[in-house]
N, C-alpha and C positions, 0 to 999 in steps of 0.2 A: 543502423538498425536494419535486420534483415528483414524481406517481405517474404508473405505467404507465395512464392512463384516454383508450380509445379507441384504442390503441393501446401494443405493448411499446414501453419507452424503450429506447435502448443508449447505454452506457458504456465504462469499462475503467478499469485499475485506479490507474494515478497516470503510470508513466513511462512518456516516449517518447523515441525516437532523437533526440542531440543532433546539431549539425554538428561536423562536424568539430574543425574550429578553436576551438570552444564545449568541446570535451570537453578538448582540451590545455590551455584556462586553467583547468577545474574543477582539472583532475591538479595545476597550479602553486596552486593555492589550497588543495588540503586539503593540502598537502608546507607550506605557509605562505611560499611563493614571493613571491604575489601576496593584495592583499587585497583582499577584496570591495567595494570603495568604487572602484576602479582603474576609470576612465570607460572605458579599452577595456572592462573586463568588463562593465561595465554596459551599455556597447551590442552587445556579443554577445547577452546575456539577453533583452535588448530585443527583438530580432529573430529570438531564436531563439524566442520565445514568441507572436508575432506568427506568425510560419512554421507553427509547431506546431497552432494554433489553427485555421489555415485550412485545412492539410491533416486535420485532424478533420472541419471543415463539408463538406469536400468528398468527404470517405468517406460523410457523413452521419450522423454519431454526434450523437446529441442531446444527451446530456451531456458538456460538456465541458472540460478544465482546461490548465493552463500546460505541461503534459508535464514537470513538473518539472524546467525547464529549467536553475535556479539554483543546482541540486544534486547533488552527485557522488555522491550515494547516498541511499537515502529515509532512513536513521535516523542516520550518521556526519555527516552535513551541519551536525546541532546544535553540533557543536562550533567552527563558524565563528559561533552565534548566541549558544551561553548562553559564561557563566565559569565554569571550575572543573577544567576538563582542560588534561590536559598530558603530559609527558614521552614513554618510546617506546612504540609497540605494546606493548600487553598481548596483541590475542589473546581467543581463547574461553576459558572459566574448566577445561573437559573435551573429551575427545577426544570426538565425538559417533559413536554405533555404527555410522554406516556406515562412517566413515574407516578404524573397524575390521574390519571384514568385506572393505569394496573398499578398500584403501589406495592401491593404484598408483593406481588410475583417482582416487579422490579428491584425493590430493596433485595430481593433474596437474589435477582444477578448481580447489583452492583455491589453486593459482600465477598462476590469472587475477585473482583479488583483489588488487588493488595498494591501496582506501581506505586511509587509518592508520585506527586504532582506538587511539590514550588513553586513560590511564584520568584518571577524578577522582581527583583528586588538592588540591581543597579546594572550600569551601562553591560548592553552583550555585546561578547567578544568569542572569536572562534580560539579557544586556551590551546591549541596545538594539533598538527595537522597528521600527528603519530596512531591515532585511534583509525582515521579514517585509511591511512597507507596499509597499517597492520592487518584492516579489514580487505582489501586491497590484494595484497601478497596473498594472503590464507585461500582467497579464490582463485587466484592466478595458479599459486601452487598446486589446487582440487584440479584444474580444469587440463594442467598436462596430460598428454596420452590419453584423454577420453574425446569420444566424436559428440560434438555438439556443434548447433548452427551458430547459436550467437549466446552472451553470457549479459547480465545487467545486476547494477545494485541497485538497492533503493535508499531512499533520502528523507527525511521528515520534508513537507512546506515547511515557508514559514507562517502561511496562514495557520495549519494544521496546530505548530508547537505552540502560537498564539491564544487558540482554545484550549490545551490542556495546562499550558505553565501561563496564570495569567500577569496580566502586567500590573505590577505596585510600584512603576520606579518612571514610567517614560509620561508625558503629560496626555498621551492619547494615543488610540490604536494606531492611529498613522503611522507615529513615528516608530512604535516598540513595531509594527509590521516590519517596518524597511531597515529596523538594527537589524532583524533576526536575518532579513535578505541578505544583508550585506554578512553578515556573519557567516551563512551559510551557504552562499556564493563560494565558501573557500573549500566547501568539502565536494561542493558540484563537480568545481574546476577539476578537482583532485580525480574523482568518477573516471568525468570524460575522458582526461590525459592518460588514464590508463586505459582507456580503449575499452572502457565496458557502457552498455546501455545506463543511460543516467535514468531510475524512475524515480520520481519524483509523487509520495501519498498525499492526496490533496483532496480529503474525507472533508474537510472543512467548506469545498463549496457546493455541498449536499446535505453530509449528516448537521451541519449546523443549524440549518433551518429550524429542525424540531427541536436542539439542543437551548437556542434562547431564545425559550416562551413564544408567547404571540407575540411575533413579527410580523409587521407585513410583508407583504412579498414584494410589493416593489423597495423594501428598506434592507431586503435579504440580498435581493438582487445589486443594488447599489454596496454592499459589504463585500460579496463574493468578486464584484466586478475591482473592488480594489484589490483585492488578494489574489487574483487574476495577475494586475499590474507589477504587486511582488514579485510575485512568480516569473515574471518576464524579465521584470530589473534583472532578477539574482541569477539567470540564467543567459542573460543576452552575451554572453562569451562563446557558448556553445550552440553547433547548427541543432534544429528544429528535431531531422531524422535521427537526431542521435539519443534523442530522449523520448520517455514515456509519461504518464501521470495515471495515477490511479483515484475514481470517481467512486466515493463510497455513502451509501445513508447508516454505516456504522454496523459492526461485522457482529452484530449478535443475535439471538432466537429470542425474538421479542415482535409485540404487535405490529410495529412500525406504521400507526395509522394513520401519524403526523408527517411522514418522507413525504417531502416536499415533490412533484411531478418533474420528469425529467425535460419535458418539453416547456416549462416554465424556466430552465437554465441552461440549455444545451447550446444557445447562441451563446451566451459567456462562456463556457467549457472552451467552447469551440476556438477563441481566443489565445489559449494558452499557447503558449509556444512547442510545447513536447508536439511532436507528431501522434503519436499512437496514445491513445485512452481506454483505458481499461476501466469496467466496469460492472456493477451486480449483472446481471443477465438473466440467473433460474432460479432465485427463490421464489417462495409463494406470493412476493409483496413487490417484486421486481419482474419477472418472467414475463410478462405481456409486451412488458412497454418498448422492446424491440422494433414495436409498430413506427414510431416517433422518427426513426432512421428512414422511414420512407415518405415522411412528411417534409426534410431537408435536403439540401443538395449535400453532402460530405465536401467540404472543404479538396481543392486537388494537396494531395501530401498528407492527410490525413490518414490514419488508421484505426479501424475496432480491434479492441479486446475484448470480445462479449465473456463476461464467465459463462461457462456453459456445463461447472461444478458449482451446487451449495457447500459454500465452504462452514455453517454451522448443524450440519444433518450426517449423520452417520450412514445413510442411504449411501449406497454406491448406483451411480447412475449407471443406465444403459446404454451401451456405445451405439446404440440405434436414437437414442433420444439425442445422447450427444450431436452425433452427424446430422441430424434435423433440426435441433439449433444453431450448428456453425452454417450450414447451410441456407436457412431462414437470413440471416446477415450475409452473407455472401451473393444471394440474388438481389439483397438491395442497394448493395455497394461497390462492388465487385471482389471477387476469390481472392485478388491479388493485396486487398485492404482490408482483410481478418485475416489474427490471428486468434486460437482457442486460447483460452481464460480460465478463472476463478473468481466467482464472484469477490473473494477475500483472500485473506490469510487462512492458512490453517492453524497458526500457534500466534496470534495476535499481539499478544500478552506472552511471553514464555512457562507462566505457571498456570497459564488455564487453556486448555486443549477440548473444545469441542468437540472435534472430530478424533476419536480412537487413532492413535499414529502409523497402527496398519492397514487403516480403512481408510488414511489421508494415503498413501501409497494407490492403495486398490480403485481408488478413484480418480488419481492421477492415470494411471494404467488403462482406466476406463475412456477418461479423454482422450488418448494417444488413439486408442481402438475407436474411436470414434470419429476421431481425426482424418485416421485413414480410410473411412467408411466413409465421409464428404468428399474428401479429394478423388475417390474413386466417382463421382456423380458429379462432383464439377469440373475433371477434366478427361 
């Protein structure tokens, strides 16, 4: 994984805007309409990750990936990969507190959710290593002849697919945690050996907090810290620097009153094996907490990914704001352990797009210009 030297890198966090027509076969594929092997789909991917890549290079984002073209959602997608799910929607396992507090307003976002979510429902297994190769190639193939620093895909945890596919088949979260490891240990290995950044979304040891109920925090802490463990099991093949992880309290415009504080879990974060962590950084309910990086020592080998875009606001930041948040993290860490960020995805979901697909462009564009506006004051 390349470092910010001589200059900030910029990133973002995994999804981008599909086409159109690319998101209508995803919807017939997670319903089981359509399956993944079906040559139109596969020449949609094709070129929806060819498109994707180039409109990247030409914002200027130096790191870059597939826009997780392939997939109707960063964590529900696995159940087109592994075996072991089935039957109807399960659903969240609890009401999470904001739905309690704002209900209208919440029922009216979670009506936008159309993914299924299955539960298991027997032993998981990785059903074949062909989804992962074919997503694999379609990048490799985007990324000829174009100038980029460094490329990455991203990965469901298995903490993460644990919250959304729950478990009906294993005797307890322990064990359904470390099938899902060991299952998707085989699509990591797959990442790394091509030589692309492994990031790994791992929204589960933050957004879960508020997602079941009153917990306490030392009982939250103790769950996160086992899904820490997975994470490490299913990755200890691959070095440290060659992966990422992404820290999310959940990528939607909503109160988020219950996001649990980062300084409450930044010492478990900190555990993980990936080197570099990416994280919210500028929303209204995130943006402060920056401060908490000057309260710790950063681990040596570790890296920030501060978002330094709100990935659910059509606002196009200012690349003067920009470069005063990557910079803000850069005097507390040092230049050479930030890179720029997104707080999230921009197409999370393939069928729901927060941000306007030319204003997720205009803001990528804004980072880069912003980018360059740090690097010009840090070196």
């Amino acid at each position: 994984m390349k470092r910010s030297v001589g200059h900030i890198l910029t990133t973002h966090t995994g999804s981008l805007p599909r086409p159109t027509a690319l998101a209508e076969l995803l919807r017939r594929v997670d319903r089981g309409e359509l399956a993944t092997e079906n040559e139109a789909f596969r020449v949609q991917v094709r070129r929806a990750v060819a498109d994707v890549v180039r409109k990247q290079v030409d914002a200027g984002v130096s790191v870059v990936n597939d826009g997780e073209a392939s997939k109707i959602g960063y964590s529900t997608y696995v159940k087109e990969r592994l075996d072991g799910f089935g039957g109807d929607d399960v659903g969240f396992e609890s009401m999470p507190p904001d739905f309690q507090a704002f209900a209208d307003y919440m029922q009216q976002l979670a009506a936008d959710l159309t993914f299924r979510m299955p539960a298991c429902v027997g032993p998981v297994s990785y059903r074949s290593r062909e989804g992962v190769r074919d997503d694999i190639a379609n990048l490799q193939a985007a990324l000829e002849g174009v100038d980029v620093e460094d490329a990455f895909m991203s990965a469901a945890s298995p903490g993460v697919i644990s919250v959304f596919l729950v478990n009906r088949h294993y005797p307890g979260h322990v064990a359904y945690l470390y099938a899902l490891a060991d299952a998707m240990k085989h699509k990591y290995d797959e990442i790394h050996s091509a030589g692309l950044v492994l990031q790994l979304d791992c929204p589960d040891l933050a957004m879960t907090r508020h997602m079941l109920g009153d917990q306490r925090l030392e009982d939250f802490r103790a769950r996160i810290e086992l899904h820490v463990e997975a994470l490490n099991h299913a990755t200890r093949d691959i070095p440290a620097d060659a992966m990422r992880m992404h820290l999310c309290w959940g990528n939607y415009e909503a109160p988020h009153c219950h996001d649990v504080p980062p300084h409450d879990i930044i010492d478990i974060v900190l555990r993980a094996r990936p080197a570099a962590i990416s994280f919210e950084g500028s929303n209204p309910r995130h943006a402060h907490e920056w401060k908490v990086f000057g309260d710790i020592d950063l681990p040596d080998g570790k890296v920030l990914i501060p978002g330094v875009l709100d990935s659910t606001t059509n606002y196009v930041e200012h690349p003067e704001l920009v470069a005063e948040r990557i910079v803000r993290y850069a005097k507390l860490v040092g230049r050479e352990n930030v890179i720029a960020g997104t707080d999230c995805g921009f197409a999370t979901f393939a069928d729901r797009l927060p941000v306007n697909p030319a204003i997720t462009w205009a803001k990528l564009q804004a980072m880069v210009e912003g980018a360059n506006l740090a690097s010009q004051e840090l070196w």
